[in-house]
Structures are given as C-alpha cells and as structure tokens.
C-alpha positions, -999 to 999 in steps of 0.1 A, spaced: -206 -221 593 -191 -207 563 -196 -188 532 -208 -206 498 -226 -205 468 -251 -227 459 -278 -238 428 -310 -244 446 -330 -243 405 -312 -244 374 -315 -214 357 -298 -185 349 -271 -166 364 -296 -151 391 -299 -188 409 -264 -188 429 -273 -178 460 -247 -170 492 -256 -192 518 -238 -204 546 -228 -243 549 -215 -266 578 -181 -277 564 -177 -314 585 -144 -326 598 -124 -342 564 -132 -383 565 -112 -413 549 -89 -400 523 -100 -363 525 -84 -331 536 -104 -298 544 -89 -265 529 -89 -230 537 -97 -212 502 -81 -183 491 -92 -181 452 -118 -203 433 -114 -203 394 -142 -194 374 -151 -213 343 -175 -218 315 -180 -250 331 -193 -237 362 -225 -224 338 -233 -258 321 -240 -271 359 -261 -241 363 -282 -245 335 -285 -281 340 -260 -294 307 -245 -312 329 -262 -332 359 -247 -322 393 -235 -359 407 -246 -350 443 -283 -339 435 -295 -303 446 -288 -283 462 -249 -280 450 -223 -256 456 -211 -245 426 -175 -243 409 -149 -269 400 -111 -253 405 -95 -232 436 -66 -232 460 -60 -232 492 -39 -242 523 -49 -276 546 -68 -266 576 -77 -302 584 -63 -340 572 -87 -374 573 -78 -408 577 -56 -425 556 -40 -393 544 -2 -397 538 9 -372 519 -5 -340 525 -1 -320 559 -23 -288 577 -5 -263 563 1 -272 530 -3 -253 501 -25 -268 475 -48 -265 444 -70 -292 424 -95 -294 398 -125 -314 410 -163 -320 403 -187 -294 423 -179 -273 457 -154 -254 445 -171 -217 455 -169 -214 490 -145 -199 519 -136 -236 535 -143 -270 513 -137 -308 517 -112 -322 491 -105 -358 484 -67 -358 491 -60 -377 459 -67 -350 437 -47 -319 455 -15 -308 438 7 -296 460 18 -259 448 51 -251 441 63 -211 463 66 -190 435 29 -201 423 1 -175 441 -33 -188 453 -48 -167 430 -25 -182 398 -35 -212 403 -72 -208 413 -68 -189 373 -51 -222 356 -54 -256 372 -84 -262 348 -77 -237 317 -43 -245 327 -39 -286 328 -63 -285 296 -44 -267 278 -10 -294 286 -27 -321 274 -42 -306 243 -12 -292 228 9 -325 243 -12 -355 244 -47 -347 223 -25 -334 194 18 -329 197 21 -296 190 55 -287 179 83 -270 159 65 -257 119 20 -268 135 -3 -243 123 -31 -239 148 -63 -227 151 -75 -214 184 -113 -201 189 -116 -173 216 -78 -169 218 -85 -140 242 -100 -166 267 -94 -186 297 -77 -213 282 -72 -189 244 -50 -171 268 -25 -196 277 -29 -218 245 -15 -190 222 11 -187 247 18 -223 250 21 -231 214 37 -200 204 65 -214 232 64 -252 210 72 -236 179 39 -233 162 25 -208 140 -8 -199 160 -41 -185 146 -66 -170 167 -102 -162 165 -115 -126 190 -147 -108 189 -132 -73 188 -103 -56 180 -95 -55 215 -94 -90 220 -69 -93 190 -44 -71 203 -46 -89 235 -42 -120 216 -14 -111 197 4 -97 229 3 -131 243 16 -156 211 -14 -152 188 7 -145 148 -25 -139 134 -59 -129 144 -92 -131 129 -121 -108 139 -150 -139 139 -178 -110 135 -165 -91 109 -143 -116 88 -151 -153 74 -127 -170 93 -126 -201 68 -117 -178 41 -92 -162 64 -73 -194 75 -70 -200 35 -53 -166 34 -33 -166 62 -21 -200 55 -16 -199 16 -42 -229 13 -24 -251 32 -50 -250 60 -41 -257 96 -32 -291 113 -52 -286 140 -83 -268 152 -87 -262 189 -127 -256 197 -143 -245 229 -174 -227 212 -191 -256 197 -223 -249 179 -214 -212 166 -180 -227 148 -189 -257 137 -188 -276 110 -168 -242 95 -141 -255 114 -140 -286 93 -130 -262 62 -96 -248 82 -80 -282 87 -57 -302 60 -64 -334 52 -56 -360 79 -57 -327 105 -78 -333 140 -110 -312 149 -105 -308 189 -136 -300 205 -130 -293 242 -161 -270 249 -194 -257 240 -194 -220 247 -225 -214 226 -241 -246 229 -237 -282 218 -224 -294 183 -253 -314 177 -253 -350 161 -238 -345 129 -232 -372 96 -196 -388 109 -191 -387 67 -184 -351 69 -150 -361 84 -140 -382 50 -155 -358 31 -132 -331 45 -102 -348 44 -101 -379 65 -99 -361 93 -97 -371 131 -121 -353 157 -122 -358 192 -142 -346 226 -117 -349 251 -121 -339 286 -91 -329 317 -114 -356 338 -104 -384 313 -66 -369 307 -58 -366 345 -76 -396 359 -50 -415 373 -28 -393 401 4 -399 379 -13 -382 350 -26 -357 370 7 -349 389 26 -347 356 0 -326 341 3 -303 368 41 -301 373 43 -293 333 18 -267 341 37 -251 371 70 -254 349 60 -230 320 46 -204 343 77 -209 367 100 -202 336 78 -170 324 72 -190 292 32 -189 297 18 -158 322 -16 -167 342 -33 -130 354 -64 -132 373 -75 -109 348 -112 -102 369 -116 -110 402 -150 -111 422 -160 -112 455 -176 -145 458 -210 -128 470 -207 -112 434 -208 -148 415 -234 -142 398 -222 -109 385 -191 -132 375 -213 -157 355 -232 -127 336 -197 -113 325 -186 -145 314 -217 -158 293 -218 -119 278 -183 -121 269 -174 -91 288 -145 -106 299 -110 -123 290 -82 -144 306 -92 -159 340 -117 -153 364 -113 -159 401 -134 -151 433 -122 -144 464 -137 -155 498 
C-alpha cells in the first residue's frame, strides 16, 4: 500500500483526501514508478470541481505531471528499464508516492534535470514550447501579451520569448508579481487591478497592439483581450483560471481585426510520441542551456494537497508548485 490523494466528491479544495492505494504490478505497455515530485497545476482543480470529467469514474487520484525513477516494467516494454529516470504528463494519478504509467508517454530525463524540475515543467513547461513554436512562431521583433506572467507557465513564457527575441508584455496582480516578472523576461508589466490593461497595451505599444495574446484566465480577460491584438493577430486561450469564456458571437473576431483565436491543448500538441519527445527534448534544452530557469517555487508535502490547491486558486502563489511524497 502506498500513499495517495484522492477525489471521493467534487467540491472544493477540502475533498482530496490521503488514502492509501494498492499500486498493481505494471501490465502490457506500462511501467510502475517510484515518485519523487508531482507538479501542481490549475488543471488539477478543474477535475476537482468537476470541469472536467475524470475518464476513470470516482474515486480518482488526483494530478496530471511528476517524475520519477522505474521500479517496475510490463510487457511489451522496450525502451524503458527499472532504474530509469523519467517524467510525463498524463491524465489523472499523478499525486501519489508509487503510480502506473503507460510507458509510451515517459520522457526519459536528461542528468542535469532534478525530479523536482521537471515534476515543476513537463506540463507548464511542454505548453509553453508549443505555444510560442507551433500555436504561434514567436520570434525576432513579436510583441506579446502574457496574462499571469508571474505564473506556472507566465513564469517560463516570459522567459522563453524574451530568449526568441520578442518584446514581452505581462499582466501581475501586485507589484510583487511585476518585479518577479520582470526579473525573469517580462519588458513591461501591467498591474491588472489597478491599470486598464487594454489602455496600457495601447501605451506600451504606441498603438500598434500586440501580435499575439497568450490567455490562461479566461472569463476575467476576455473579450478585453480582443482590444490588445493587431489586426490579423491570434487570441490564444490555453486556460480558464477564473472560469470559462463562455459562447461568444464568432463576429467579434472580424470585428476586431480578422483575427485568429484558438483553444489548444498539450494533449492535442503531444499526441503522437514523436511530438511528444521533441516537445520535451526542446524543453530540457532551454533549461539545460540556463536560457529558461524552472524553481519549484512552493513545495508541499503531499498530505498538504489541499493546502496546495487553496494557495493556488487564492493566488497566493507563483512559479511552480510541486508535492513531495
């Protein structure tokens, strides 16, 4: 038996409990690992709350992203060995001491690449990869927008882009936040409370507006978001912070400029194992070379998950969020 925790209800923080689960012997195509970090993420709360259905009924064990080392390999497993070092990104069962893993999706982790980095950045990470190089190319002379820049993913997107050349625009709830921005790539802050960030991007920009808007608040910055974009620029919604964009008139998007907006998800991105793989090894690259730095800025026991998911729904905290078994 080992240590997990699990949603019996949805509901709020209060509903992970810390139970212990029988961890069975890996089958076809699965490894077992021994965990030494599990991420944290804003994710973890919309299975919670019942946004998103858990696909293996209740109850579920919560938590999408860790890393750990093979205790255990199933048939039909080629590539991975006990002892390996590993991390992935996967649907559910990501909060506990030991977990099953379908081989598949385990990345291999490079040596100078701790279990706690990359419990912090597979998924805040990997997103951030394909948003700044597939969702939209960001590059050389790109203005970008970037809500919550002090963040999970904030975090390493300012550093990212700043790293690609762009000129990168972020939004913080407090003047602490900004300077923690601006320390890793943010040029310019905007303090969302206090300031109209529309009118701001205007300023900051001399009217020219940004090319691209990177999103994970939803309702809260939207359709505002629309105003800070130049014509034929791309609204990128990748999360929903403080709730849902709801259903809105798909003529706002001429109206604004002809502009593109997607929803994209890592789950879509990194589908195939090539994908994910190349995501990954991008990933490891830019922290490898210094150019983006992943701190496990809060870490949590993971009998204190729940204490976690307050924190992280009161924005108390920013950068990554890992528990340790």
């Amino acid at each position: 038996m080992v240590a997990a925790v699990r949603v019996h209800k949805h509901g709020g923080p209060e509903v992970l409990t810390l139970d212990d689960i029988e961890v069975p012997a890996p089958g076809q195509g699965q490894v077992k690992i021994k965990q030494y970090a599990c991420g944290v993420n804003f994710i973890d709360t919309y299975f919670r709350v019942g946004m998103y259905p858990s696909p293996v009924g209740m109850p579920f064990v919560s938590g999408n992203e860790g890393a750990g080392q093979v205790i255990a390999v199933g048939p039909g497993v080629t590539d991975l060995k006990v002892g390996d070092r590993v991390a992935y990104v996967v649907p559910l069962g990501g909060y506990a001491a030991e977990r099953l893993l379908p081989a598949e999706r385990a990345v291999k982790l490079p040596d100078n690449i701790t279990y706690e980095q990359a419990a912090a950045m597979m998924l805040k990470g990997m997103t951030v990869q394909y948003l700044l190089n597939r969702t939209f190319k960001v590059g050389k002379g790109t203005i970008i927008l970037v809500h919550a820049a002090a963040g999970g993913v904030g975090l390493i997107a300012c550093q990212w882009a700043n790293h690609l050349g762009a000129t990168v625009i972020g939004t913080v709830g407090s003047k602490d936040k900004a300077e923690l921005a601006k320390k890793n790539g943010a040029h310019h802050t905007i303090l969302y409370r206090d300031e109209d960030f529309v009118a701001k991007v205007k300023e900051i920009t001399s009217g020219k507006l940004c090319d691209v808007v990177y999103d994970g608040i939803g309702k809260d910055t939207f359709p505002a978001s629309l105003d800070c974009i130049r014509p034929l620029g791309m609204f990128v919604s990748f999360g929903s912070a403080s709730g849902a964009i709801e259903a809105f008139n798909i003529n706002l998007l001429q109206m604004k400029g002809s502009l593109f907006a997607t929803r994209p998800t890592l789950n879509h991105y990194a589908a195939k194992r090539e994908d994910l793989i190349a995501t990954a090894k991008d990933l490891f690259e830019k922290v490898g070379s210094g150019a983006v730095k992943i701190p496990a800025s809060h870490k949590y026991a993971l009998k204190d998950a729940a204490q976690a998911h307050k924190d992280l729904e009161g924005r108390k905290t920013t950068g990554s969020v890992v528990l340790v078994p």
